[in-house]
C-alpha positions in Angstrom: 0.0 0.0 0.0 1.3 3.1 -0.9 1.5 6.3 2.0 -1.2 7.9 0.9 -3.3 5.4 1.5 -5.2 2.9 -1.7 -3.8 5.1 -4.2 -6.4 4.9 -7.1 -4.9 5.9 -10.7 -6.7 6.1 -14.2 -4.7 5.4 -17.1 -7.5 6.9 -19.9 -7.0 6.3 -23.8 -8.9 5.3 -26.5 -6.2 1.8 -27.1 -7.6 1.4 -30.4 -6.1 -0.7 -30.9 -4.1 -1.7 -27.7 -0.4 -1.3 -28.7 3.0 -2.9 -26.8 3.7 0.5 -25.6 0.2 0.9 -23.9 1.0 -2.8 -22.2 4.1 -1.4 -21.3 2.8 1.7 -19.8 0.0 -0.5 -18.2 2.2 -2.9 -16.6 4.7 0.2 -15.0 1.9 1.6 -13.9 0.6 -1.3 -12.1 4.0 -1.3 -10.0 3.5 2.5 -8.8 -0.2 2.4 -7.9 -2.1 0.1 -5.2 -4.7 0.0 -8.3 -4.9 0.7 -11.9 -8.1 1.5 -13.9 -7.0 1.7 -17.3 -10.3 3.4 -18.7 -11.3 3.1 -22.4 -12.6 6.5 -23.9 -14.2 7.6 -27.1 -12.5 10.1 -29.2 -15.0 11.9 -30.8 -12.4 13.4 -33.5 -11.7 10.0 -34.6 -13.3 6.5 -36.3 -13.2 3.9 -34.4 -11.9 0.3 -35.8 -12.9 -1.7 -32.9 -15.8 -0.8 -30.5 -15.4 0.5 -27.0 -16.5 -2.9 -25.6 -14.0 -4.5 -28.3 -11.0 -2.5 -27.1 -12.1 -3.2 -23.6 -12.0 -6.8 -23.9 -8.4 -7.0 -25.5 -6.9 -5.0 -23.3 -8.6 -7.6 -19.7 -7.0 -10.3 -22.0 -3.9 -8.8 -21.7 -3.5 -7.6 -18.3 -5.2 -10.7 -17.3 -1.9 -11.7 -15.0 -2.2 -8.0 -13.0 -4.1 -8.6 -10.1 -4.4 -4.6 -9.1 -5.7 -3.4 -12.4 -9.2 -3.4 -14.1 -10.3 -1.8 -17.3 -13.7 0.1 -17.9 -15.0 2.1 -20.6 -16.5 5.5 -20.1 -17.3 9.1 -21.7 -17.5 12.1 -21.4 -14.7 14.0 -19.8 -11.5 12.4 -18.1 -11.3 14.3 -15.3 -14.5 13.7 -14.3 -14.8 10.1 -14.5 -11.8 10.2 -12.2 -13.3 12.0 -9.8 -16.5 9.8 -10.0 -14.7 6.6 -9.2 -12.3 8.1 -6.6 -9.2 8.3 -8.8 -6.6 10.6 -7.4 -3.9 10.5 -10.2 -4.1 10.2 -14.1 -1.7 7.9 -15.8 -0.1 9.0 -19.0 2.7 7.9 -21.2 4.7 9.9 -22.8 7.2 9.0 -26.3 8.7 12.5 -27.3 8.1 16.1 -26.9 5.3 16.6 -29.3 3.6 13.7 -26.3 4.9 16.4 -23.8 3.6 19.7 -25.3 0.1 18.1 -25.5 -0.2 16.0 -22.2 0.8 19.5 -20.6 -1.8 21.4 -21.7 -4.5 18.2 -20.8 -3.1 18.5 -17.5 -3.2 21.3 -16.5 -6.7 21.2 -17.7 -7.5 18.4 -15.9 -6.1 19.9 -12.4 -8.0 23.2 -13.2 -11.6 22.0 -13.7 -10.8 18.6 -11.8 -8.5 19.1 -9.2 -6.6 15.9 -10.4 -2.8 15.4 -10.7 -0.8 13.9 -13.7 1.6 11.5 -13.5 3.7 11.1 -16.7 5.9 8.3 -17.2 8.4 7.8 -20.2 7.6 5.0 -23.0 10.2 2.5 -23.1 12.9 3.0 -26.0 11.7 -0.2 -27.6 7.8 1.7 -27.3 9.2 5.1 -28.7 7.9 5.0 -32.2 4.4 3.3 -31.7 1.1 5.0 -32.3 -2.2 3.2 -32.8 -2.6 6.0 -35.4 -0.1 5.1 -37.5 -0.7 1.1 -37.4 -4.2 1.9 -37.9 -3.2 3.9 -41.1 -0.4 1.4 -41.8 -3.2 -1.7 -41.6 -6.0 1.1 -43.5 -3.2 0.7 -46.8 -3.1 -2.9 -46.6 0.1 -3.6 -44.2 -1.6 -7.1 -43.4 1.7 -8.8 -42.5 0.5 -10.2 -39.0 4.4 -11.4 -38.3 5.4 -7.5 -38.5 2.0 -6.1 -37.3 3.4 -8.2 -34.1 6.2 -6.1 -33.3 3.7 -3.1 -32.5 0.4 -4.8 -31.3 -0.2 -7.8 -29.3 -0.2 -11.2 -32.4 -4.2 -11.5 -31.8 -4.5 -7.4 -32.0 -3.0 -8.0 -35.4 -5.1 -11.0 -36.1 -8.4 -8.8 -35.3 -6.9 -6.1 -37.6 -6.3 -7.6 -40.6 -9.6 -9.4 -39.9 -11.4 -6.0 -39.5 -9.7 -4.4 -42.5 -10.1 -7.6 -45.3 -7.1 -9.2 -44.9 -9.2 -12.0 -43.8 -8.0 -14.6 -40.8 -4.7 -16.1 -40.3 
């Protein structure tokens, strides 16, 4: 237990589709905080390829084996849902300082109209490069390859994408 007592943090995104980096960030996270709610959002500036429910579900598979985190889909605004379910910190990961510039802004936000902190940690080296963005687009232009789609996403995130694009099954 951490000294501030059950130390509840959110780690919001929309995970569409769940990446390595995500995991990785997921995983870290579940070290530093007595729990981890790793909260699936909508994006209203972007189409989604899976459904909330859908990107929910891949990422319980995958943090299956972490017995302090739990994953939940919501809307509306972050820093409200965090305050609704007790969460005293947001998560968020960061890969380079285009990340930073953003997540600063967002944060200070959030601590504004929310009165919640920010907690930043670094992606990996390994993680630096990924965005579900750009395997979306990358899968979008017929990058199939589920071998390579691998080395970003979880091998059954890539299965589900190629499915979901008409690559067809493995």
């Amino acid at each position: 237990m951490s000294a501030c007592g059950d130390l509840l943090a959110i780690f919001p995104g929309a995970f569409d589709p769940v990446t390595h980096g995500h995991l990785n960030i997921i995983e870290r996270g579940a070290r530093l905080f007595d729990r981890l709610l790793v909260a699936v959002g909508v994006n209203p500036t972007k189409i989604e390829v899976f459904t909330p429910d859908e990107r929910k579900q891949m990422l319980i598979e995958h943090t299956r084996h972490l017995p302090n985190v739990e994953v939940h889909t919501y809307t509306g605004l972050t820093a409200r849902y965090a305050r609704e379910i007790g969460a005293r910190v947001i998560l968020r990961g960061i890969r380079d300082n285009v990340d930073l510039h953003a997540e600063l802004e967002i944060a200070n936000t959030n601590l504004i109209i929310g009165g919640i902190e920010t907690i930043f940690l670094m992606t990996s080296h390994e993680h630096v490069l990924t965005s579900s963005t750009l395997i979306r687009q990358i899968v979008e232009i017929g990058g199939y390859d589920v071998q390579r789609l691998a080395q970003l996403v979880p091998p059954d995130v890539a299965v589900k994408l190629k499915a979901r694009f008409g690559g067809g099954g493995e």
